[in-house]
C-alpha positions as CSV (number, residue, x, y, z in Angstrom):
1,X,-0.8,-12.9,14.9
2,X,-1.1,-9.9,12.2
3,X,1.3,-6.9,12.9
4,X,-0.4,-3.8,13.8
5,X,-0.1,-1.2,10.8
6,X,2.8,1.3,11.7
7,X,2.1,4.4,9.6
8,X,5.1,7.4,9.6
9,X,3.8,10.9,9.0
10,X,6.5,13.2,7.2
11,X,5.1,16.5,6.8
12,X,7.1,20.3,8.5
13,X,3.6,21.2,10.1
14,X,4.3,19.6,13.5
15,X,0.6,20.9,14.3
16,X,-0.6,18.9,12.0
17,X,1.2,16.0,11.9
18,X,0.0,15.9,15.6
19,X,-3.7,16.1,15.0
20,X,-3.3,13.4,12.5
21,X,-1.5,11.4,14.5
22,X,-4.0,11.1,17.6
23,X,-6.3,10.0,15.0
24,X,-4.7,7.4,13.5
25,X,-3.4,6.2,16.9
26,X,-7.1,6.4,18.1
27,X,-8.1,3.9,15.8
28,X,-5.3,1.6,16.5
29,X,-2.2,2.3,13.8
30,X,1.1,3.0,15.4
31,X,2.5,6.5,14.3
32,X,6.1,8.0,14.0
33,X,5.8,11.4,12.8
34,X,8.8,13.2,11.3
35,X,10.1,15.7,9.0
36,X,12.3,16.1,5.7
37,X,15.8,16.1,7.7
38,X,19.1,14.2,6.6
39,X,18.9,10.8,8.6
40,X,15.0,10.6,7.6
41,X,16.0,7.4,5.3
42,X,17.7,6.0,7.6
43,X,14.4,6.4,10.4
44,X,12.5,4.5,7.4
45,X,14.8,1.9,7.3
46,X,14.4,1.3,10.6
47,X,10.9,1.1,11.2
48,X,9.9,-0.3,8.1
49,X,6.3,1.4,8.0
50,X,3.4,-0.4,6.3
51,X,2.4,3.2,4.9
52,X,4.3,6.2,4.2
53,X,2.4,9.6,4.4
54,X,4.2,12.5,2.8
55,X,3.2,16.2,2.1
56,X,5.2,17.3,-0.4
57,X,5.8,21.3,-1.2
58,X,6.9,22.1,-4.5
59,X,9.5,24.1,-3.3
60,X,10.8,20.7,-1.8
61,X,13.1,18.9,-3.6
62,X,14.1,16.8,-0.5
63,X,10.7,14.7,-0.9
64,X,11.2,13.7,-4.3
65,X,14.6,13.1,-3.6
66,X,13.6,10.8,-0.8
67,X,11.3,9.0,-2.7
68,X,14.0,7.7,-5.1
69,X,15.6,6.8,-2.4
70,X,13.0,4.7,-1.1
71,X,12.4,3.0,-5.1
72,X,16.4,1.6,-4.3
73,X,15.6,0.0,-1.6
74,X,14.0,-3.5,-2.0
75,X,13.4,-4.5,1.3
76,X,10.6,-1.0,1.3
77,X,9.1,-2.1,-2.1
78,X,5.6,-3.4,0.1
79,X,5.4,-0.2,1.7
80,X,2.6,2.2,0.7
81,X,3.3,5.9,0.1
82,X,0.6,8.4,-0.2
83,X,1.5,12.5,-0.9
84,X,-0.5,14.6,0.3
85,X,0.4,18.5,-1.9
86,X,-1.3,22.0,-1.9
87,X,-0.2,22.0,-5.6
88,X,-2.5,21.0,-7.8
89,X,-0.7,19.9,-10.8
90,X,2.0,17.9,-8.6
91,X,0.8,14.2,-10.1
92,X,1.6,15.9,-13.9
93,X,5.0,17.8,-12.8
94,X,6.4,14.4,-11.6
95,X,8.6,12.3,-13.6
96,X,6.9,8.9,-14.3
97,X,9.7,6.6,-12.0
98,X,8.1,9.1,-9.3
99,X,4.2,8.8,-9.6
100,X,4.6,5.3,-10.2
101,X,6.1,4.5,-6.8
102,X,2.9,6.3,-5.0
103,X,-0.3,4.4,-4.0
104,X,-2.1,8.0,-3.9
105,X,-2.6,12.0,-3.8
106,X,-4.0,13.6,-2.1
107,X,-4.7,17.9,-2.7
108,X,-4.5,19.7,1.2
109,X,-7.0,20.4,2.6
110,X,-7.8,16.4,3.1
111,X,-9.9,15.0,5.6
112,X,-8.5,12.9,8.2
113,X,-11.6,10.3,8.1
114,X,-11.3,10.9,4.5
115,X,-7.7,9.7,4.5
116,X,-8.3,7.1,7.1
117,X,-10.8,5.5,5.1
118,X,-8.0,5.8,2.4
119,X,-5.3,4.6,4.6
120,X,-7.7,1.4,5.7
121,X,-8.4,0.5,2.2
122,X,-4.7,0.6,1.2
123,X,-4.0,-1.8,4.5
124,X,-6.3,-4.0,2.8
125,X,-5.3,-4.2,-0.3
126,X,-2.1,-5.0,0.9
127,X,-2.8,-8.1,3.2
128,X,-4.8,-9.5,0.5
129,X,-1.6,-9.4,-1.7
130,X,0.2,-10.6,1.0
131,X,-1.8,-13.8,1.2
132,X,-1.7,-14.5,-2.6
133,X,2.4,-14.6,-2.3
């Protein structure tokens, strides 16, 4: 039987990550939300997401910090992660090891059925890999 897709929301907009939530969980995906705190790696760990949705401030070091975290750790190298960043030029002010770890940006203000379609396509590609192993 296929495992539902378990998404985790990291974003400090609780509103947000709320709204986005209940639509994700409307269509089926199980949702943690959470924010950039210490322990966050460890919450990762745990529930292994299928997809990883960031927002990512440039004031934020913490996120790209957590990504590099994420790039040592093996057993999260079939997760997806997707940033979402009000800063336009974020892609180009990342170092290389960075944007190559992350499936896709996205600028704020983003859709959610724009994401979602996003998100579903992602899912996909990744089961079809899966069953090419």
């Amino acid at each position: 039987r296929a495992r539902v897709p378990q998404l985790m929301l990291i974003d400090d907009d609780t509103d947000y990550t709320s709204v986005l939530s209940g639509f994700m969980e409307q269509r089926g995906y199980l949702v943690e939300t959470s924010q950039l705190v210490p322990g966050l790696m460890e919450d990762i760990l745990r529930h292994k997401p299928t997809l990883l949705l960031m927002s990512m401030s440039s004031q934020k070091p913490e996120a790209i910090q957590l990504i590099r975290e994420i790039n040592d750790h093996s057993e999260l190298s079939d997760m997806s992660l997707f940033v979402i960043t009000g800063c336009v030029d974020a892609e180009n002010a990342l170092d290389q090891d960075i944007c190559g770890r992350i499936d896709g940006f996205f600028l704020k203000p983003v859709s959610p059925s724009f994401l979602l379609s996003r998100i579903s396509e992602e899912l996909l590609k990744g089961q079809m890999a899966s069953v090419f192993r």
